[in-house]
N, C-alpha and C positions, 0 to 999 in steps of 0.2 A: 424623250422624257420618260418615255413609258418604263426603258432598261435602270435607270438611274433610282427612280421610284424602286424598282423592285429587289433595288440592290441595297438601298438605302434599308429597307422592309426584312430583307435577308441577315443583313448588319446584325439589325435590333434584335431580330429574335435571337440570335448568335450568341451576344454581346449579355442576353437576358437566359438566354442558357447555360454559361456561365457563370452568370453570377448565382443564379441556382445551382448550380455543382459547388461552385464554391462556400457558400454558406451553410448547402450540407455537408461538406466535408468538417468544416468550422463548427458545427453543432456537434459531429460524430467524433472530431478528434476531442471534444470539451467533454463529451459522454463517455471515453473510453478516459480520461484523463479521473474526472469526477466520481466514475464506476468501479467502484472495487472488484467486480468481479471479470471485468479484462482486462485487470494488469494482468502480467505474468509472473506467477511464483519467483520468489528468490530462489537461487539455488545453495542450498546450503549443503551441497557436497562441497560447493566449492569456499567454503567457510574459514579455511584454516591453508597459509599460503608456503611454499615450502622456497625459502631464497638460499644465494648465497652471501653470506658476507664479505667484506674486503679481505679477509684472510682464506678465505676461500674453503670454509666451513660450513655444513649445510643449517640451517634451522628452519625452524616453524613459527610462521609467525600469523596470530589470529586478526581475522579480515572486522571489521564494522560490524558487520553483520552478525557474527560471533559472538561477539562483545555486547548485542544489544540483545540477541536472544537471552545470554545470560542474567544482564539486569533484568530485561523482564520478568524473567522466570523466578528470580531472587525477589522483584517486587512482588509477583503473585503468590510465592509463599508465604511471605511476610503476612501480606493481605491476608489469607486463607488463616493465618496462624491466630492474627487478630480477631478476623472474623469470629472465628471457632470459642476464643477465650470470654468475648463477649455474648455471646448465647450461652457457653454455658453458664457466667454469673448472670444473665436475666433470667433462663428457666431456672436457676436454682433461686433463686429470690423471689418465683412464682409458683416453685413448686419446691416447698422446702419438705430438706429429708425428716421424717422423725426418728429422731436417734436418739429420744427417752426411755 
């Protein structure tokens, strides 16, 4: 009885070391999922794709990635433009010029 016990005993702790590997692994993939800073870069050499078509002409054609840097950039100007146009009618409604 004595080997059976101790086999049984070996099992468990096995069986419970595992499942601790696993649940940290399951924590770490959810922290690298949830953490911005170990994704890895987009590559945006590779942004813009060069094919061919059925006539067998080359072109360029721009990937997602491309496309979204551009909206947002176009959205952050916009913003920036907004921004800027609003501060200056509030300082100048706080701080009027005198041009008597």
């Amino acid at each position: 009885m004595e080997g059976v016990r101790k086999h049984c005993c070996v099992k468990r702790s096995t069986l419970l070391g595992r499942r601790i590997e696993r649940d940290r692994a399951r924590v770490n993939a959810w922290h690298s999922n949830a953490c911005a800073c170990y994704r890895p870069a987009r590559a945006l050499a590779t942004s813009s794709v060069r094919y061919s078509n059925a006539r067998g002409r080359e072109k360029e054609r721009c990937t997602k990635v491309a496309e979204k840097l551009f909206y947002r950039s176009v959205t952050r100007t916009a913003l920036n433009f907004h921004l800027c146009n609003a501060y200056s009618t509030v300082s100048s409604r706080i701080h009027p010029s005198n041009d008597n």
